[in-house]
MDTraj code that builds the backbone (N, CA, C; nanometers):
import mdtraj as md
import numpy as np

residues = "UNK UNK UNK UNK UNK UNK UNK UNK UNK UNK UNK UNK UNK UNK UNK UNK UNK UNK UNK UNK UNK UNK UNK UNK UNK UNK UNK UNK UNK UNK UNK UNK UNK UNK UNK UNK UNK UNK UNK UNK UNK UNK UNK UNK UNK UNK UNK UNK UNK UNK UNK UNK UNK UNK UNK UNK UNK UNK UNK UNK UNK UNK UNK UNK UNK UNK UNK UNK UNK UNK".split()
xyz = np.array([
    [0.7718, -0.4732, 0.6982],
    [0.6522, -0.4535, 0.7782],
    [0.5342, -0.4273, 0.6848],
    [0.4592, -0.4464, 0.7055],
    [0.3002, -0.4264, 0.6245],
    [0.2618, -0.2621, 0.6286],
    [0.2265, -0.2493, 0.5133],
    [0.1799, -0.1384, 0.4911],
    [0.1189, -0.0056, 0.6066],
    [0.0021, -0.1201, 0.6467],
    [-0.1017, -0.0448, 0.7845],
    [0.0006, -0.0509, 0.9039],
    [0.0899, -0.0540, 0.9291],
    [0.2340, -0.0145, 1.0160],
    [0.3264, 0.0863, 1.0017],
    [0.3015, 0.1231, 0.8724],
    [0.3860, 0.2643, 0.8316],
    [0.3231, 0.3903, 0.8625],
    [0.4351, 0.4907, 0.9166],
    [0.3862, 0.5949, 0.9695],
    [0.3159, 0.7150, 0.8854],
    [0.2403, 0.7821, 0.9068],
    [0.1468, 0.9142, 0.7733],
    [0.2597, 0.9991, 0.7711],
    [0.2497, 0.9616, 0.6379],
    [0.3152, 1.1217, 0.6262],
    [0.5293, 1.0483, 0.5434],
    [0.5755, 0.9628, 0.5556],
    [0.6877, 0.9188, 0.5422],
    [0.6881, 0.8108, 0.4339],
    [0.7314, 0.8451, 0.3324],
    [0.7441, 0.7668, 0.2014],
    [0.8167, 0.6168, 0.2298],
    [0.7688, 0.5127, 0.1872],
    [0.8051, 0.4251, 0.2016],
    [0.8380, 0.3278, 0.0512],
    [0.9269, 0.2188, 0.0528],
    [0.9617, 0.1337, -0.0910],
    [0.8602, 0.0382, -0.0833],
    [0.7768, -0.0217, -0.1812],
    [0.7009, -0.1513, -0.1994],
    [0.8075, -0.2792, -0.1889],
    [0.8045, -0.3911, -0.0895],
    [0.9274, -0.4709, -0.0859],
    [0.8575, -0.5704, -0.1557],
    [0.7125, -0.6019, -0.0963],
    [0.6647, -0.7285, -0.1281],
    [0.5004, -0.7225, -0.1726],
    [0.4509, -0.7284, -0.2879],
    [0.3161, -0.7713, -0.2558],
    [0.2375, -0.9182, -0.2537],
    [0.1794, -0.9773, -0.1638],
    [0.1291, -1.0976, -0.1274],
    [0.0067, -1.0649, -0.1539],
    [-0.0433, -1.2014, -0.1225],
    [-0.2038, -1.2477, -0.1519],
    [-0.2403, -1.3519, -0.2642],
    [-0.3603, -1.3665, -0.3196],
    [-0.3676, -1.4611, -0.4560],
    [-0.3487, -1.3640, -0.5614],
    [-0.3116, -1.4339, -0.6702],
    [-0.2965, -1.3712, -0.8156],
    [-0.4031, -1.2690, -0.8410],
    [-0.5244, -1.3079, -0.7986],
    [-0.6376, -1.1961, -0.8697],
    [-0.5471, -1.0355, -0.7730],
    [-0.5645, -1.0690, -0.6256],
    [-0.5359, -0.9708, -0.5635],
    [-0.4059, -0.8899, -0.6105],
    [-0.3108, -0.9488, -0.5825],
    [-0.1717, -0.9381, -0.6488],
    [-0.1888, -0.7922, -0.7750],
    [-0.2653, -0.8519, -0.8830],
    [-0.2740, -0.7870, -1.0377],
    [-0.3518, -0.6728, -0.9557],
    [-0.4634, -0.6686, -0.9432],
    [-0.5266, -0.5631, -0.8718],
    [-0.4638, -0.4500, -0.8001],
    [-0.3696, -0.4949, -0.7313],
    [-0.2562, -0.4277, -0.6526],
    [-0.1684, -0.3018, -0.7383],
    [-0.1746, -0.4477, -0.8305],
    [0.0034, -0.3491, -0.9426],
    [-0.1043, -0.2594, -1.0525],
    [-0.2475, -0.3285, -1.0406],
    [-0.2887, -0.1809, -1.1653],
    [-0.3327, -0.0506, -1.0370],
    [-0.3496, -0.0801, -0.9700],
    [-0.3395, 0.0748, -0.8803],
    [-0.1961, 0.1383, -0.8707],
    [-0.1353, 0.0778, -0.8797],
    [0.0558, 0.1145, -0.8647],
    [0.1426, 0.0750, -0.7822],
    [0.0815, -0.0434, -0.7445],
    [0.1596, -0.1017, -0.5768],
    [0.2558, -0.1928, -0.6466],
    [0.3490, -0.1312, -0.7286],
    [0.4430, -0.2840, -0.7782],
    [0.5971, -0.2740, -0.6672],
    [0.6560, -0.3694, -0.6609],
    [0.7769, -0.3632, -0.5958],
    [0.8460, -0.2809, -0.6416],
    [0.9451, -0.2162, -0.5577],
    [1.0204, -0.0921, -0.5938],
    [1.0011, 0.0211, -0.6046],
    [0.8434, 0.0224, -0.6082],
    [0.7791, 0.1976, -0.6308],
    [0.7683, 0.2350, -0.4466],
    [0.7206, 0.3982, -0.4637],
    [0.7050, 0.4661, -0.3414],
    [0.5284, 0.4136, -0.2831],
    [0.5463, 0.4535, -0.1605],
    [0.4092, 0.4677, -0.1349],
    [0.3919, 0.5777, -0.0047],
    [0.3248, 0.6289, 0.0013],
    [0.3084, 0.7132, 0.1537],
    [0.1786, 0.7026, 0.1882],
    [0.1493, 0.6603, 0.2938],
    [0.0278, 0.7118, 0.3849],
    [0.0047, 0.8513, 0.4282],
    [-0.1125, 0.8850, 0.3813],
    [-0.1910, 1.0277, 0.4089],
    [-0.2467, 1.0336, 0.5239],
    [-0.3583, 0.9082, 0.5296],
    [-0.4698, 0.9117, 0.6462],
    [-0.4899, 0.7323, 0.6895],
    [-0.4448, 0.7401, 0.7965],
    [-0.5274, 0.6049, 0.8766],
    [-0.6498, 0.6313, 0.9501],
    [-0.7652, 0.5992, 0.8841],
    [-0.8819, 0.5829, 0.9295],
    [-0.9130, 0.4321, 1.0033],
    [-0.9223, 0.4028, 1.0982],
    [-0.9403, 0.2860, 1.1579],
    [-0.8911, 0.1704, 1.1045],
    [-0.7594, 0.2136, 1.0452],
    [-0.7476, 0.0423, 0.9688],
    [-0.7206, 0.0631, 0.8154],
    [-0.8356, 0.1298, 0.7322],
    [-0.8329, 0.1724, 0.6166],
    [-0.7231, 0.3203, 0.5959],
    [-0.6723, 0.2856, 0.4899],
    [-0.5556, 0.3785, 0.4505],
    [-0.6240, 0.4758, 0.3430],
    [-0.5747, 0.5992, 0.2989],
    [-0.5498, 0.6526, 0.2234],
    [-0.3934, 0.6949, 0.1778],
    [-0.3534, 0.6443, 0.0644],
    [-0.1678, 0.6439, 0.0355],
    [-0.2277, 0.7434, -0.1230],
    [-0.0860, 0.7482, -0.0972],
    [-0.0510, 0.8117, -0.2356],
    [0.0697, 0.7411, -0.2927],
    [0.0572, 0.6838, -0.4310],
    [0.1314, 0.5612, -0.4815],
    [0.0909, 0.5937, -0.6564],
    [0.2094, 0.6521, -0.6927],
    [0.2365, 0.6713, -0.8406],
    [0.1679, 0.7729, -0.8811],
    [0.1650, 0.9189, -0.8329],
    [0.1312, 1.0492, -0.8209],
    [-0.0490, 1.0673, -0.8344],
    [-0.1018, 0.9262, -0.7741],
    [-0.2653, 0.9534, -0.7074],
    [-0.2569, 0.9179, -0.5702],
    [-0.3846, 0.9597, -0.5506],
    [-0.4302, 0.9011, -0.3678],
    [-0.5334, 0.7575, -0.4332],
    [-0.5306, 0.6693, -0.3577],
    [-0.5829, 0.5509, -0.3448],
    [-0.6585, 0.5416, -0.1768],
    [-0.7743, 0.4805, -0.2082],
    [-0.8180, 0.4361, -0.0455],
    [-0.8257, 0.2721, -0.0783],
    [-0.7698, 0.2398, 0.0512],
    [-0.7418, 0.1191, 0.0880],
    [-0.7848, 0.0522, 0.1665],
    [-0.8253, -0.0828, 0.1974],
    [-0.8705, -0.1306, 0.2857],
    [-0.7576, -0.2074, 0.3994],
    [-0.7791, -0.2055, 0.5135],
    [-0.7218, -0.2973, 0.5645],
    [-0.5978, -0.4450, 0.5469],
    [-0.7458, -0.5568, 0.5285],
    [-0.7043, -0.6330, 0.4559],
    [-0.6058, -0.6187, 0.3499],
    [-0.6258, -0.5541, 0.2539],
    [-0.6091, -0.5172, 0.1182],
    [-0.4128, -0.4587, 0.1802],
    [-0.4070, -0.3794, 0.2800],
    [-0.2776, -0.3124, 0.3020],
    [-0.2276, -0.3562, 0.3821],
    [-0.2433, -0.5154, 0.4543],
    [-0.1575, -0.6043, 0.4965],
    [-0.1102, -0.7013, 0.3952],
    [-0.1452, -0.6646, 0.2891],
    [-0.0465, -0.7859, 0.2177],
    [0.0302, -0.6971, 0.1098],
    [0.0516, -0.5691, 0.1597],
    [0.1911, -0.5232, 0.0841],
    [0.2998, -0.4670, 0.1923],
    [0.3764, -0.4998, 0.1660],
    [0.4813, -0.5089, 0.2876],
    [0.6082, -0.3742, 0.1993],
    [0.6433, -0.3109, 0.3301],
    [0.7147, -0.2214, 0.2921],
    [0.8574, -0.2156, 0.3600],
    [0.9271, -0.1221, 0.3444],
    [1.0285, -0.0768, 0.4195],
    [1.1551, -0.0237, 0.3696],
])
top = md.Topology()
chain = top.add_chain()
for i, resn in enumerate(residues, 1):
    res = top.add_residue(resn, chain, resSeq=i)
    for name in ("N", "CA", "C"):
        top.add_atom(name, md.element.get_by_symbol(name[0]), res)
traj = md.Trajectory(xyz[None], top)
């Protein structure tokens, strides 16, 4: 399931990250690589705040439908 589907608060595995290459790299230097944790803090309308490789990150939407978790 995509990221912006996971519940706040419940650690989740990175299964998949999608999108184009620029996006992709962008992804894995914030810490979104396959196999790592991620948890959602705060869903603000869409936009996330996670915590992924012992920081908080804000996220966009877009941006947290193309990493898929579970």
């Amino acid at each position: 399931m995509p990221l912006t589907m996971a519940k706040e608060g419940e650690p989740n595995v990175i299964r998949r990250v999608g999108g184009k290459e620029e996006t992709r790299k962008f992804l894995e230097n914030l810490g979104f690589v396959v196999g790592g944790l991620v948890t959602v803090v705060t869903d603000a309308g869409g936009n996330l705040i996670v915590n992924v490789k012992e920081s908080r990150v804000a996220i966009g939407k877009d941006m947290a439908n193309k990493i898929q978790v579970g």
